[in-house]
N, C-alpha and C positions, 0 to 999 in steps of 0.2 A: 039598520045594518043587518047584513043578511046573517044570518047562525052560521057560524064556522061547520064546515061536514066532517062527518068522524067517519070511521072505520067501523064496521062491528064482526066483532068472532062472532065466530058461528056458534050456535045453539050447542053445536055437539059437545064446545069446550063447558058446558055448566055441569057434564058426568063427573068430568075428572077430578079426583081428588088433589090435584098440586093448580095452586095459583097461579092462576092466565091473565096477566095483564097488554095492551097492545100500546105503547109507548110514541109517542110525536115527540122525535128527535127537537126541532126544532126549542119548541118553550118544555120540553120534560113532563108535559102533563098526562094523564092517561087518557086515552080516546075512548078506551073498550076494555070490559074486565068480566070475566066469569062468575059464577055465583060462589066459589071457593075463595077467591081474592077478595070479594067485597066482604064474608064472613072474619076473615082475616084482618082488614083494617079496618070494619066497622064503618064504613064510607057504602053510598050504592055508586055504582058507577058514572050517575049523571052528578051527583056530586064531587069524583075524584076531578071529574073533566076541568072542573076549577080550581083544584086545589093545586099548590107546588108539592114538590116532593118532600121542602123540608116540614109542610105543616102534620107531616105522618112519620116523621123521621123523632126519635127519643132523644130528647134535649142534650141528655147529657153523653150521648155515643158521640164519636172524632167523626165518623162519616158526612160529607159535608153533601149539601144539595150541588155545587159545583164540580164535587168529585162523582156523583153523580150521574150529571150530566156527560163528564169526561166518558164514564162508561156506556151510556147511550150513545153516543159516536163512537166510538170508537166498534159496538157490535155494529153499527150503522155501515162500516167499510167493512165490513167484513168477517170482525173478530166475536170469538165467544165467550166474553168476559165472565166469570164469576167470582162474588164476592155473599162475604156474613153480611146483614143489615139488623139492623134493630128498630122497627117501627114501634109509632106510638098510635092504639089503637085508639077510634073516638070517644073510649070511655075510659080516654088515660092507661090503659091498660101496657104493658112496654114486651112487646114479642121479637126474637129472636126468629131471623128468616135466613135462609139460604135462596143467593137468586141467580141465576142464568138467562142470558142475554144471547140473543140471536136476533139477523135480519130479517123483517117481516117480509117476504116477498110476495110480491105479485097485490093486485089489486082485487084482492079475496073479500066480498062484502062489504065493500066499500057504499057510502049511501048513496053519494052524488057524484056522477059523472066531472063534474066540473074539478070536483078534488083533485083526478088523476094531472100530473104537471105535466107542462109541455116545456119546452126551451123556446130561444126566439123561432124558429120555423118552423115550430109546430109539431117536433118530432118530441117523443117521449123521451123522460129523463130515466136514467137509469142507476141514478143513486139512491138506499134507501134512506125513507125518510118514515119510516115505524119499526120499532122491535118489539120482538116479542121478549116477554118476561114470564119467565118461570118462577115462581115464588113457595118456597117451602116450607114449613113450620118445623124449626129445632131444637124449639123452647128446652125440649124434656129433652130431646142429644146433647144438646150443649152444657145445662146443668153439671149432668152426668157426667160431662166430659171435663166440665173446670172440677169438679169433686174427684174424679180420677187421678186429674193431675197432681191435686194438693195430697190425698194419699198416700201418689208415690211417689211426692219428697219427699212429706213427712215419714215415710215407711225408712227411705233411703237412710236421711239424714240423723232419722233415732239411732235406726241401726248401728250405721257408723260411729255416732257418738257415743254411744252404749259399751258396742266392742272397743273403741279406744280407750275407756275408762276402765272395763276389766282387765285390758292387756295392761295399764298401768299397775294399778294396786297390784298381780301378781307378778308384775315386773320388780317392786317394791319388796314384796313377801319374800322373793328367791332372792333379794339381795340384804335381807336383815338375818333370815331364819338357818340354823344349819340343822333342825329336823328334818331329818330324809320323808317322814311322811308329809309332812307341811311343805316342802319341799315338792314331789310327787303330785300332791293336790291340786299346786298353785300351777303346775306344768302343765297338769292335764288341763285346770280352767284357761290358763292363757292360751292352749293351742285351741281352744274350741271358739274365744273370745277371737283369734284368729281367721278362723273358718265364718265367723257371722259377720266378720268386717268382708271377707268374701261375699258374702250372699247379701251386703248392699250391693257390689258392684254387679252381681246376677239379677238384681233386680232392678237396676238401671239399662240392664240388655234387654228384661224380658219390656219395659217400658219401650225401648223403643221399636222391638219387633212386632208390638202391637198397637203401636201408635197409627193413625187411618191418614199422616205425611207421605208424599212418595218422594223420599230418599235418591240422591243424585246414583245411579247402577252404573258400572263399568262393564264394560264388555271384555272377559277375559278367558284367557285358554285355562281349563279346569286344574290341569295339573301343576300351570304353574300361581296358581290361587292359594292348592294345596301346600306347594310349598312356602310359599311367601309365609301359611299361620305354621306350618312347621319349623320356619328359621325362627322364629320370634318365642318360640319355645326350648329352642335346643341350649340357650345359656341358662336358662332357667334346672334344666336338667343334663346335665354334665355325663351322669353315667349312665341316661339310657340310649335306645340306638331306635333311630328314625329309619321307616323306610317308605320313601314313595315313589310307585309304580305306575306308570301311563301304561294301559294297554292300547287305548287308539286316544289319539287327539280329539279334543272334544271342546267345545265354547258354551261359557254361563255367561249370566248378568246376577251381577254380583255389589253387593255393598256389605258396612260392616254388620249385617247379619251374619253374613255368611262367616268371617271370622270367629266371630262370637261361637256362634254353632258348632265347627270345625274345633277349633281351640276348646272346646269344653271336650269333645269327643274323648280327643287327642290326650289330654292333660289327664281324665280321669282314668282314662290308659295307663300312665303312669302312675299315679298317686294310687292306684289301689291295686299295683302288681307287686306281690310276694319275693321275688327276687329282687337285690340292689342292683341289677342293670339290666331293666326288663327291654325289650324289643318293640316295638309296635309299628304295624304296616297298615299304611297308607296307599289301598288301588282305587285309580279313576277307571271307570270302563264304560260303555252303554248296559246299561242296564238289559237283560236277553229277553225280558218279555216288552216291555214298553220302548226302549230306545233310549229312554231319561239318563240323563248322566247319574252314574252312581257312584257314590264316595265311600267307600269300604273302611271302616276303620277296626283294626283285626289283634286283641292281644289275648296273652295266656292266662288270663288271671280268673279268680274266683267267678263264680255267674251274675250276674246284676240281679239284686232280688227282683222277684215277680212283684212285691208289693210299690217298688221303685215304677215299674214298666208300668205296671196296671194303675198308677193314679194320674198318668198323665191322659186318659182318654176319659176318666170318674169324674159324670159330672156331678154325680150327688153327693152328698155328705161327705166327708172324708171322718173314717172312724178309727180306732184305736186297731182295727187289724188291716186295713185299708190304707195306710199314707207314706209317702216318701220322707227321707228324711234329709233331705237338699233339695235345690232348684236347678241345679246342674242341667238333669234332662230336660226340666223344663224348658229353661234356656236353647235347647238346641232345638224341643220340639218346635215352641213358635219361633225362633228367626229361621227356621228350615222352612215353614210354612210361610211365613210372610214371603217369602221370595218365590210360594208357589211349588214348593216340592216338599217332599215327606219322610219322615223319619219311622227308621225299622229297625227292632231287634231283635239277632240269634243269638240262642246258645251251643255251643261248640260242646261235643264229648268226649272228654268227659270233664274239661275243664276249657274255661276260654268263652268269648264273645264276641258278638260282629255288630257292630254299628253301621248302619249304610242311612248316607244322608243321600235322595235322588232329588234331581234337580232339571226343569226343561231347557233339554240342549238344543244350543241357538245355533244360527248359521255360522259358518267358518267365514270372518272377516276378509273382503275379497283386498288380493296383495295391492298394497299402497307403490306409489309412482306408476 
């Protein structure tokens, strides 16, 4: 019986660093594989040519040799499927791979002539019937990434449970004790056991604004984005006064980063202005050196310390004259960043500060009907 004919990459693909493998739709086996992909499975490529997919596939991962193969067809019409894998290497070894799937076109090194198909009259077919496979090692991303996650539950989840527990006991203290200092003491801890139950929910923002997901974006006009996080704050704060100002219409893509962000601005606007019914204004405008939408958020209060501003760019150490004492702007700086725009701030003299969150403005949505 004659040798079935393979495909072969080209030589140039054994430089690269990311696994090349060239895939027969038909039975899933590999035809051709680079010198990076065979280090990877421990297989050389005259050996993969026999093997199925699930003999390298890790026993115990859900991924099935059927699903698989759903995904070589499916790049086979067309599509550029990517998925995690977990193979199992020939020395049992169990690696974590990221792979992408595209059509192999054209009859690029092919060995034998006879390979290429014809239909009944002899005319070429033109469906593909090899993909290519990109194969990447994320052993050491992925780790990292499930330790990240369990972190920032358990960060979350302490937190929360920790601040409930204090806000209790000096919930308990102020309703047994009539010492005005014992009294004073239990206040001050419960408002602070207050603010750390805060700064779980800061830390479930900053989680998602740097989570490497892409987030479902609305496409929306800037100022009324603005106000949608300003109504959602105004029952919250009864005596202060909201102002927000469109200078030109303007379009972002927007998710709840951008809330998050916004509403952190806004609220410490509040919470740390000196007067009981402070102001705070809100301008969208283009930004006058780049064109970026700028989000101004403008009140009269004390200045933000420098050691707040300067630890969010610190990537070294943080030291006992160096650090913040919230997550507040952190929270705003990465979900302003995640959405690809930047956060900046002044200080106004001789009292007062300016928050501006800029952001890449998008096309003006063309009128519907």
């Amino acid at each position: 019986m004659a040798a079935k004919p393979h495909a072969r990459l080209p030589p140039a693909y054994d430089s690269l660093r990311v696994g090349i493998a060239l895939f027969d739709v038909a039975d899933g086996t590999v035809e051709s594989a680079n010198d990076r992909l065979e280090s990877l499975v421990g297989y050389s490529t005259a050996e993969l040519r026999g093997l199925s997919v699930g003999r390298y596939t890790a026993n115990t991962y859900r991924f099935s040799e059927s699903e698989f193969a759903d995904r070589l067809r499916e790049a086979a019409a067309g599509g550029s499927p990517e998925f995690t894998w977990r193979i199992k290497r020939r020395d049992g070894e169990l690696v974590w791979v990221r792979v992408s799937l595209s059509p192999w076109s054209g009859d690029r090194g092919l060995e034998n002539d006879a390979d290429r198909r014809t239909d009944g009259d002899g005319e070429r077919e033109t469906g593909a019937r090899r993909v290519l496979a990109e194969v990447r090692d994320i052993s050491e991303h992925y780790a990292a990434s499930r330790r990240e996650a369990l972190f920032w539950r358990v960060l979350r989840h302490n937190l929360r449970n920790e601040a409930n527990k204090i806000i209790g006991y000096t919930g308990e203290i102020l309703r047994t004790t009539d010492d005005d200092g014992v009294r004073e003491a239990a206040a001050d801890a419960r408002e602070a056991a207050v603010g750390l139950g805060g700064v779980a929910t800061s830390v479930k923002e900053i989680q998602q604004a740097v989570s490497r997901s892409e987030p479902p974006r609305s496409h929306r006009r800037a100022a009324a984005a603005a106000r949608d996080v300003v109504a959602a704050l105004e029952p919250s704060y009864p005596d202060a006064e909201f102002v927000v100002d469109e200078r030109r219409p303007m379009w972002i893509h927007v998710d709840a980063a951008f809330d998050h962000a916004l509403r952190h601005a806004v609220e410490n606007a509040v919470r740390h202005a000196d007067e009981p019914d402070p102001t705070v204004e809100v301008t969208v405008r283009p930004s006058p050196n780049t064109g970026r939408v700028e989000i101004r958020v403008v009140d009269a209060n004390p200045h933000i310390p420098e050691a707040e501003v300067d630890a969010l760019d610190a990537f070294g150490e943080v030291t006992n004259t160096r650090h913040g004492t919230g997550v507040g702007l952190f929270v705003m700086k990465w979900c302003i960043e995640s959405l690809g725009g930047e956060l900046e701030f002044e200080r106004r003299d001789p009292r007062g500060n300016v928050v501006r969150l800029y952001l890449p403005a998008r096309e003006r949505p063309a009128p519907s009907g």
